[in-house]
Structure formats: C-alpha cells, structure tokens
C-alpha positions as CSV (number, residue, x, y, z in Angstrom):
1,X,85.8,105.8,149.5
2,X,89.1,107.6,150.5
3,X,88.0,110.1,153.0
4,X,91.7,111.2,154.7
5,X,93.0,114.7,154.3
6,X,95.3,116.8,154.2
7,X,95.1,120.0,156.2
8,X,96.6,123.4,154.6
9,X,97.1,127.0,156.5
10,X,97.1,130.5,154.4
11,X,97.5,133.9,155.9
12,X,94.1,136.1,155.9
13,X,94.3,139.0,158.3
14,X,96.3,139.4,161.4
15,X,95.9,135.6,161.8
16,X,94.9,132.6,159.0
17,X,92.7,130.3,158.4
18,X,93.1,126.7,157.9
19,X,91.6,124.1,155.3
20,X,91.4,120.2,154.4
21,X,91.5,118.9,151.0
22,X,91.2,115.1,149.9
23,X,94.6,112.8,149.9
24,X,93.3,111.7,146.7
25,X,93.4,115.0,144.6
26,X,96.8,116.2,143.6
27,X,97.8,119.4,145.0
28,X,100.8,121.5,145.1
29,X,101.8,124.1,147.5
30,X,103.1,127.2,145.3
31,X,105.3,129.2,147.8
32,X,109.0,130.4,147.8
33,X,111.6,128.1,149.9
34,X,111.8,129.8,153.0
35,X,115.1,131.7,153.4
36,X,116.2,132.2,156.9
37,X,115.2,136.5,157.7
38,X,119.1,138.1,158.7
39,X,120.0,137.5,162.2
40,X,120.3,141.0,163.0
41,X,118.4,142.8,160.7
42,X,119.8,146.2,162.0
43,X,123.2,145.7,161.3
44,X,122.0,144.1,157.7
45,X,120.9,147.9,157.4
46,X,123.9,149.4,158.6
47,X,126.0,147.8,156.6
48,X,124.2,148.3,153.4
49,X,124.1,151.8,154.4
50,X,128.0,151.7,154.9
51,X,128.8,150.2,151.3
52,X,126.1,151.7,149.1
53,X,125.8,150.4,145.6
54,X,126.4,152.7,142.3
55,X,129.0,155.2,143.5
56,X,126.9,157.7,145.5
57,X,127.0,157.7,149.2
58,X,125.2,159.9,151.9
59,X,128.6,161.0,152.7
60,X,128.6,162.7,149.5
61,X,125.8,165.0,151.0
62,X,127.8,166.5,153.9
63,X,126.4,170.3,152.6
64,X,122.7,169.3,152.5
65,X,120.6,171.9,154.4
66,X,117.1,169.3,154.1
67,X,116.4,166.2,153.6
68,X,113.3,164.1,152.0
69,X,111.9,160.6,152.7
70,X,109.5,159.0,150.9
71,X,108.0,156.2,152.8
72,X,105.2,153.3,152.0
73,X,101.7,153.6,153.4
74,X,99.6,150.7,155.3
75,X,98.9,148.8,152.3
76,X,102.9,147.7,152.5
77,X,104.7,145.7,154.8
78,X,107.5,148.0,155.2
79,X,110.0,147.1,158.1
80,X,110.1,151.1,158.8
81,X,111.3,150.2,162.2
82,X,114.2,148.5,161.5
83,X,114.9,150.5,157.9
84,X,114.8,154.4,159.5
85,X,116.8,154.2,162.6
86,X,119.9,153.7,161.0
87,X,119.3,155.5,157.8
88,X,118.2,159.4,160.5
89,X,121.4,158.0,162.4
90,X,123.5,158.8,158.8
91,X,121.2,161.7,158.2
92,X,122.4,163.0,162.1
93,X,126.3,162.6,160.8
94,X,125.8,165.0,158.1
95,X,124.5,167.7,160.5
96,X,120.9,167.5,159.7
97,X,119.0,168.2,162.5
98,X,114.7,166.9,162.8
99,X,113.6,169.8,162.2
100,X,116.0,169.7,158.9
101,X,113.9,165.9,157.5
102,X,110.7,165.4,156.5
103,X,108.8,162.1,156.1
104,X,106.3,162.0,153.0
105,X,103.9,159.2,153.3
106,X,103.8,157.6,149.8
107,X,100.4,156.8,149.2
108,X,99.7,157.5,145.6
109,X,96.2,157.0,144.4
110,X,95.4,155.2,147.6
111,X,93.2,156.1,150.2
112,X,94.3,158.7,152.5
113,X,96.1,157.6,155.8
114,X,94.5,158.6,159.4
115,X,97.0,160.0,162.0
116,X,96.3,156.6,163.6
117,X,96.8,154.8,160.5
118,X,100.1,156.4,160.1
119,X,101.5,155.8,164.0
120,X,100.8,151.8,162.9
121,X,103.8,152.3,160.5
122,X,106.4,154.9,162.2
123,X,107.8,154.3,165.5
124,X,106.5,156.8,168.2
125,X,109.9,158.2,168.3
126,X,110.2,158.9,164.6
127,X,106.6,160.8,165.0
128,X,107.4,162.7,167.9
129,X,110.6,164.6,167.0
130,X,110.3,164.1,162.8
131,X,107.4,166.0,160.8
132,X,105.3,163.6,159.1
133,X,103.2,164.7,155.2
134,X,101.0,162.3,154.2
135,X,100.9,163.2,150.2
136,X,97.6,164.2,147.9
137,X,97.7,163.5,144.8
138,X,95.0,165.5,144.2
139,X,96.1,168.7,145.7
140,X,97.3,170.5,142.4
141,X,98.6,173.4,144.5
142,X,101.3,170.9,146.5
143,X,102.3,169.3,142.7
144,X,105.2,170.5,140.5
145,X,105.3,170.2,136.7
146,X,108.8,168.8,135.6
147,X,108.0,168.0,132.0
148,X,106.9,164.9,129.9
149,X,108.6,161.6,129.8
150,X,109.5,160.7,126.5
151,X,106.3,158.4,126.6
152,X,104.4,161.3,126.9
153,X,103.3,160.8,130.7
154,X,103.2,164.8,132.5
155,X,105.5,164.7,135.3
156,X,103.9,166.3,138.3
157,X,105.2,165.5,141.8
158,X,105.1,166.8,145.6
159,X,107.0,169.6,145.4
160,X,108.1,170.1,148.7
161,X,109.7,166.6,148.1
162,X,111.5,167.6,145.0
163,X,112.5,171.2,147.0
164,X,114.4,169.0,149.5
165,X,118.7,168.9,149.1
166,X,118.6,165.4,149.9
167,X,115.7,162.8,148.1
168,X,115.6,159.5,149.3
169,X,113.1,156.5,148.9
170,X,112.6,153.5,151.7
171,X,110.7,150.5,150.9
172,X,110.8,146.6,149.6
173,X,112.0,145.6,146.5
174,X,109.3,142.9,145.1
175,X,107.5,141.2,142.3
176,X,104.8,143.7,140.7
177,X,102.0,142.8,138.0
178,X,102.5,145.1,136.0
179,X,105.2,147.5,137.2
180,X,107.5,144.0,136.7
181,X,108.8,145.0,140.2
182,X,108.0,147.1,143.2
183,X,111.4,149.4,144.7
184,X,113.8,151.9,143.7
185,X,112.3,155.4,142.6
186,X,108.8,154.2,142.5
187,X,108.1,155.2,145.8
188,X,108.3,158.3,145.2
189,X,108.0,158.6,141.4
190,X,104.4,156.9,141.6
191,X,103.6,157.2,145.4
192,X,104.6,161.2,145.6
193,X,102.9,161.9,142.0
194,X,99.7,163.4,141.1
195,X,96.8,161.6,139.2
196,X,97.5,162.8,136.1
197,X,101.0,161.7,136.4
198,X,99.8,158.1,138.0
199,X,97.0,157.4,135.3
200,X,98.8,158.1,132.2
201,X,102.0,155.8,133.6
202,X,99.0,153.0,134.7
203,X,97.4,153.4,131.2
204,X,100.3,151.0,130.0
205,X,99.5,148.3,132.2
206,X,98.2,146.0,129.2
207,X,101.3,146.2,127.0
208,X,102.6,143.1,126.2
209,X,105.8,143.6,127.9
210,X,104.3,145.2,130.8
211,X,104.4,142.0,133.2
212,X,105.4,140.4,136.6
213,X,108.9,140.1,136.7
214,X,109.8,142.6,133.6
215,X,112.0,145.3,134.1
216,X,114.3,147.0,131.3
217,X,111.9,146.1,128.6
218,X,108.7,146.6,130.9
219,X,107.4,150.3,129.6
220,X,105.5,151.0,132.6
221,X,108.6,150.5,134.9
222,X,111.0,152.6,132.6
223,X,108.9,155.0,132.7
224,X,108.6,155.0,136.5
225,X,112.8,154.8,136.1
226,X,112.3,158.3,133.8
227,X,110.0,160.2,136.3
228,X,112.5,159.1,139.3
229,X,115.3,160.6,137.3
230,X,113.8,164.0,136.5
231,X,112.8,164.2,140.3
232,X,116.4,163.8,140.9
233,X,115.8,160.8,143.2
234,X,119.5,160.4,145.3
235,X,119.6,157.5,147.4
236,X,117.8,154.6,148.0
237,X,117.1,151.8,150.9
238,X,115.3,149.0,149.6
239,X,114.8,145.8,151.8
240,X,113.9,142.4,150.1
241,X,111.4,139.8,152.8
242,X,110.9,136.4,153.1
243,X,107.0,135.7,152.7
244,X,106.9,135.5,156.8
245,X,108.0,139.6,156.1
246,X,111.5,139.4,157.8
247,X,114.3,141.2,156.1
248,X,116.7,138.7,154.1
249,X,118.9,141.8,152.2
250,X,119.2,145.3,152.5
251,X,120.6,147.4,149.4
252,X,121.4,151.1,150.0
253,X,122.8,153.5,147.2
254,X,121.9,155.1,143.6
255,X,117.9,153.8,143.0
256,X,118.8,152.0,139.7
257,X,121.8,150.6,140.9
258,X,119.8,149.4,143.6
259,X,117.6,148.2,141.8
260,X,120.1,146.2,139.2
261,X,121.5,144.3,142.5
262,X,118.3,143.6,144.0
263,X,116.1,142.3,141.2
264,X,118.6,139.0,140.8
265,X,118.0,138.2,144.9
266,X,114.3,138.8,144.4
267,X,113.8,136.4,141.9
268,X,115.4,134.2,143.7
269,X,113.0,134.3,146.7
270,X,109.8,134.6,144.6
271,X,110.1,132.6,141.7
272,X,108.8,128.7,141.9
273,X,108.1,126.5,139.1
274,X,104.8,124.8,139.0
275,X,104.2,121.3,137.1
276,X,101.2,122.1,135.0
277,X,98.4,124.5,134.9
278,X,96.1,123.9,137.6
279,X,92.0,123.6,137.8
280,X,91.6,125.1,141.2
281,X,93.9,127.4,142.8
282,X,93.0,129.0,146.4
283,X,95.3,131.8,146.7
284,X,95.8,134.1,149.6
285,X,97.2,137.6,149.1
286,X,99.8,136.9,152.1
287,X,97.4,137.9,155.3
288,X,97.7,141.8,156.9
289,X,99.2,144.5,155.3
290,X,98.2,142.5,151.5
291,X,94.6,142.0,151.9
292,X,93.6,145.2,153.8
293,X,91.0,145.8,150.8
294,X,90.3,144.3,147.5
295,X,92.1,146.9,146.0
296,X,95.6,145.3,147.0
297,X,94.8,141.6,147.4
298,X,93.7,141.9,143.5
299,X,97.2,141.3,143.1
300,X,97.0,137.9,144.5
301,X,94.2,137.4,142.0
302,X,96.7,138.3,139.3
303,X,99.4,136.3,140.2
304,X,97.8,133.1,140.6
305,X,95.7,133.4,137.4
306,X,98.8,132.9,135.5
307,X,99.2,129.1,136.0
308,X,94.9,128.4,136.2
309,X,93.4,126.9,133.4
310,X,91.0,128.8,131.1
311,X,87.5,128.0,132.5
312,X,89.1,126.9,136.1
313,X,88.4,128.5,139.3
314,X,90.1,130.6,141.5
315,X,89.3,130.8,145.8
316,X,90.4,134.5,146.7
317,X,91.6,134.3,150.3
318,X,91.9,138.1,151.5
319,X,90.2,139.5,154.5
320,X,89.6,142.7,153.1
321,X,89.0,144.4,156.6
322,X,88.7,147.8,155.2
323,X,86.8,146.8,152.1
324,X,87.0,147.6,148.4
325,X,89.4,150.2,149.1
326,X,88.4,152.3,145.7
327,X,85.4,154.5,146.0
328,X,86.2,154.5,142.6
329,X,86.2,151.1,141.6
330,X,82.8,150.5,143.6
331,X,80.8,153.4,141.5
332,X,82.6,151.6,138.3
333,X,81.3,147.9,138.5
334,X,77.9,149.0,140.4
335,X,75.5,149.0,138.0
336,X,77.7,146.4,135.8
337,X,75.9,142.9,134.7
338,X,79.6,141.1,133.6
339,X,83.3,141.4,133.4
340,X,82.7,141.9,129.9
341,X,80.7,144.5,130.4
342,X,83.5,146.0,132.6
343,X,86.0,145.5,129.8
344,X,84.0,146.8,126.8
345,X,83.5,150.1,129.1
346,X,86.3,150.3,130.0
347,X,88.4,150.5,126.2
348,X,85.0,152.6,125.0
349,X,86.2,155.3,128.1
350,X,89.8,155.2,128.2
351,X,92.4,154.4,131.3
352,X,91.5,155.7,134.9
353,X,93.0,154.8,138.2
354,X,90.2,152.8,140.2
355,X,88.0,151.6,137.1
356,X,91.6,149.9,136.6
357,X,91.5,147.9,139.2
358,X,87.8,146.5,137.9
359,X,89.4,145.8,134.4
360,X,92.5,143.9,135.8
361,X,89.6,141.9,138.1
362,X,88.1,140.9,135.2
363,X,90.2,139.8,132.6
364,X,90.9,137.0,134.7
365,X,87.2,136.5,135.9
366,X,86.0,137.0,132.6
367,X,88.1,133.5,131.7
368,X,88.2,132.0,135.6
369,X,85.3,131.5,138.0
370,X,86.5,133.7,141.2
371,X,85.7,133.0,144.3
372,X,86.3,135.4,146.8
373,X,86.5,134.7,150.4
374,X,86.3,137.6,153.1
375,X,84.9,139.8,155.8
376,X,82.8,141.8,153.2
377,X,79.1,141.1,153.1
378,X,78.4,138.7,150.4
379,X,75.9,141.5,148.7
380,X,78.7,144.0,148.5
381,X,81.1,141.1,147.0
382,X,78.4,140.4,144.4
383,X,78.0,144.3,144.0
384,X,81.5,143.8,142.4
385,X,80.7,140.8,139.8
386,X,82.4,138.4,142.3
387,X,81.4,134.7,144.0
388,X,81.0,135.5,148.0
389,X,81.9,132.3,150.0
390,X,80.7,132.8,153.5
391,X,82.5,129.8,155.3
392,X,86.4,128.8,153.1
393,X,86.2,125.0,153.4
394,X,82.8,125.0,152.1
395,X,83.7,126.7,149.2
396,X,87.0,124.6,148.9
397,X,84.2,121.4,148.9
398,X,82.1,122.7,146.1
399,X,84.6,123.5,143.7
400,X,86.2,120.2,144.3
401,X,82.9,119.0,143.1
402,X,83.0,120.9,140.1
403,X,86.5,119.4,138.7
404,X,87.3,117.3,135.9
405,X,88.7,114.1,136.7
406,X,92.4,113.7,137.9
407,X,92.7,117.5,138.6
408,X,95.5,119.8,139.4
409,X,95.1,121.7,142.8
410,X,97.2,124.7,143.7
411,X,97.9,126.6,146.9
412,X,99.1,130.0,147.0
413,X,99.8,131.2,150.7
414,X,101.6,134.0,149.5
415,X,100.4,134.9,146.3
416,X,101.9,138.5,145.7
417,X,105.0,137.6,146.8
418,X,105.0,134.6,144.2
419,X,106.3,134.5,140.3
420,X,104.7,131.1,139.6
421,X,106.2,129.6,136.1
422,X,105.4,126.7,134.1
C-alpha cells in the first residue's frame, strides 16, 4: 500500500492551514502563475495617475470646488494605502483642500462598517484630516432618483456623492461571478446605491450571459456601466493583484476606458486551464479579507464549481470569522429542508439581495456535495443546508474515500481570484 504524500497549503484567515493527500491520486493545483507585485507600487500609482487612459485627466478638473471617493469596504483587499496617497496628492494640486474631499465607504448591501472596522482600511492619516461616510443603502432620505436604466433597474444613489464636482472610484479590477468583473464604476454604481437599485441589477444574475469573465455582453455588468454613467462617474483608479494581494498594474483615467485596458491584464493573471473536470475540489476563498463571512467566500464556492463533476464534492476552505454575514440569508435557509427547497422558493418569491446568496449556494450544492470548513459551529453550518467539517484533513480523508476510481483532484488556493477553463 502506497502511503507517501504530498502536503498542500491554502489561505484561511490571517494565516492557512495545511493538508496531505495521497501520491497515488492525481491532483492539480489550480492557481494563477505568480507574477512578480511592482517593485515600487507607489510610483506604479503615480505614474498611472500621470498618463490616465481615455482622454480625461484630473488636470481637467482644475475648477472643482469638491471632490468624491468611493472606496471598498472590509470584505475587499483594497491596497487603500498605497492607492490614496498619491491620488489626495493630485487632488492637493488642483486646490482642493480636506475639508473640500470626502471618502464614501462603498459597502452596498453589506453589513455596515464599525469606526474600527473602517480604521483597518484607511491609513490613520487619511482618517484624521479627511471626513469619512460610510454609505446606507437603506437610508432613502441620503438616496437620489436619477431615472431607469434602459433595463428597467431605478437608479437611486448617495446623493451627496453624486452632489460632489469631482466623482471618483478606487478599487481592484478582478474576476466576478456574475458581474463578469469587479472595477470601474461599480464601486460606486452598486456599492453607493440603494436596495432597490442593487436588487433589481442582482435580479439578472442567472442570465445566461451573466458569467465570470463576461463583460460587453454580460447584462448585469452593462447595466452597472449604465448606472455609472448617469451618476456621472469621472475618474477612475483601479489596481489589478497577484493572488499574494500585491499590486502588479495600476490604471487611472475615464472608468470604461479603464476598464477596456484592464480586463486583458486580468485575464491574464486569473485565467488557468484545467485538464478535465474534477471529483473533489478543496477550494479556499484566498484567506482574510475573502472569507470574512460566508457571504463573500460563496464566491469561491462558485468558481470552483465550474470544473467539478455533477455529483462530485466540493471542501469549502473559508474561516468565516464574522459568520454568515446576511441576517438575511440566515432567516431565508432556516427553516429550509434542501437546496431545492431554497430554489423552488426562491423563483415562487422573486429576486432579493441576501435570499440570493442562498440560491447561488445551492445551485451548485443542489448538484455537488459541499463541504464547508470553518470557525462557525457545525449546527449553525448545518442551519444553512451545508456539510460542517470540524478538523480539514479529516474531511479531505473521507471524501477521498468516497471517489470513483482513478479520480481527478483539484486545489484552489485562490479560488475568487481564479477563471478555471476546461
């Protein structure tokens, strides 16, 4: 009997976690080719800022009275640190003074951020001399109506974001399951917008062109692109990460522009071909900020399934420190007896934001057996129709024993941040 290994290590939390798996099994790592982060990120950010894509420069705003930033919350790993510095240092040339810029904490439908929660992603300087607004999307009296998108999603948005002279969005440009990718306007075009706004574009999620990787024909994304525009959405900063979260580009200018340049460079970090479906895949959501909650290491979930067998299993590896992160999701699934359940309710009761996330969990569990391994207690886990696995390698052990012969093993250590394609 064969009994050497090979030992594995996937991010989960702040740290990771390793495993072993049998010499004999064929497995296949399933992670983008490292590319070496800039060697000084700040002057990658300077000199994006300095030769902005699609015609409009910050230069072009010398007459701006106030300006607008729309940053990512916790549940993004945001180089804000290294992004901001340089971009207030352009915003100090054209006159505006702190008092003159506001930050807007982008959060969307997400929890709300704790004034501690927000110093883990702003720089103590940045928080000391710049007023921070951590945005409710369920404050109708901070929301402005600016119309329908021609898909018939109601525009409402932070107005004192859309009152600004100067808009701007900061974040990563990356793969998304359904938005086809993360950057540009959406930012602030989902993560400054109120519910109504956020559930009807999130309603689109299961059209077929809705997908990883999509982006001119992806309907939820163009109408993200839509809503940007009628904000009037001016300048963007966009950074693109290796999977160990340094900076590899920076992109400055016009959003779609931004956008059009970066989507090429992201592909080419995130996209890796696989040899053939796989039986077991144990797939980490990319360790802290990804797996805070279930809510955001579902995407690893997502991801993964696409290259798992019908009737194969998936191992979940996501810490999920501050739980389920959906109040809303929990109340959905809690009295639920299957995924099917979950989806029959679901297109009985129409599209909200939370029950989404419950849906999008089971469309792959309802056809996968999910495994999830955390810091949740294994009664809350099984509260929300998933397999709790108290110790990883034990888990790893009794799925292997449940595989057909010759099987195909995959290992995701950075799910989200991974196109797999057959």
């Amino acid at each position: 009997m064969d009994t050497a290994v090979q030992s594995y290590w996937v991010p989960y939390g702040h740290e990771g976690i390793d495993f072993t798996l049998p010499c004999s099994l064929k497995s296949e790592v399933v992670d983008p080719a490292l590319i070496p982060g800039a060697e000084a990120p700040v002057a990658a950010v300077e000199a994006a800022l300095h030769s902005p894509y699609g015609g409009v420069s910050l230069k072009d705003f010398k007459g701006a009275r106030s300006a607008a930033i729309a940053i990512s919350d916790k549940t993004r790993p945001v180089p804000h640190h290294v992004l901001l510095p340089p971009l207030l240092k352009k915003l100090k040339e054209l006159n505006l003074s702190p008092n003159a810029i506001q930050f807007f904490v982008a959060t969307g439908l997400h929890p709300p951020m704790e004034s501690n929660d927000v110093a883990s992603i702003l720089p103590k300087e940045i928080l000391e001399q710049y007023q921070v607004i951590c945005h409710d999307a369920n404050d109708q009296n901070n929301l402005r109506y600016l119309g329908d998108t021609h898909r018939g999603t109601p525009i409402w948005v932070n107005d004192r974001y859309v009152d600004a002279d100067l808009r701007i969005v900061v974040g990563n440009i990356e793969p998304h399951q359904f938005q086809g990718f993360s950057g540009g306007v959406k930012s602030a075009a989902i993560g400054l917008a109120g519910r109504d706004t956020i559930n009807a574009n999130h309603s689109r999620m299961n059209e077929p062109e809705a997908r990883m990787g999509s982006f001119h024909d992806n309907p939820v994304r163009q109408d993200v692109e839509e809503i940007g525009s009628r904000m009037g959405i001016h300048f963007a900063l966009n950074a693109i990460l290796n999977h160990e979260k340094q900076i590899v580009y920076v992109l400055a200018g016009e959003p779609g522009a931004v956008m059009q340049a970066g989507i090429p460079l992201n592909l080419s970090l995130a996209c890796v071909p696989v040899s053939a479906p796989f039986d077991l895949a144990i797939a980490s959501a990319g360790g802290h900020p990804k797996d805070l909650n279930l809510y955001q290491s579902q995407k690893a979930l997502a991801h993964a399934s696409h290259v798992v067998k019908d009737g194969g299993t998936i191992i979940l590896v996501a810490a999920c420190r501050q739980g389920s992160g959906s109040q809303a999701y929990e109340a959905y699934v809690k009295d639920m007896r299957s995924h099917d359940e979950v989806i029959e309710r679901f297109g009985r009761e129409g599209f909200r934001v939370g029950p989404h996330k419950a849906v999008q969990i089971a469309q792959d569990a309802s056809r996968l057996k999910v495994i999830l391994f955390s810091q949740m207690e294994p009664e809350f886990v099984r509260s929300l129709l998933l397999t709790p696995a108290k110790d990883l390698q034990e888990a790893i052990n009794l799925a292997i024993a449940e595989l057909p012969k010759s099987p195909q093993i995959g290992i995701f250590p950075n799910a989200p941040s991974t196109i797999p394609t057959l």
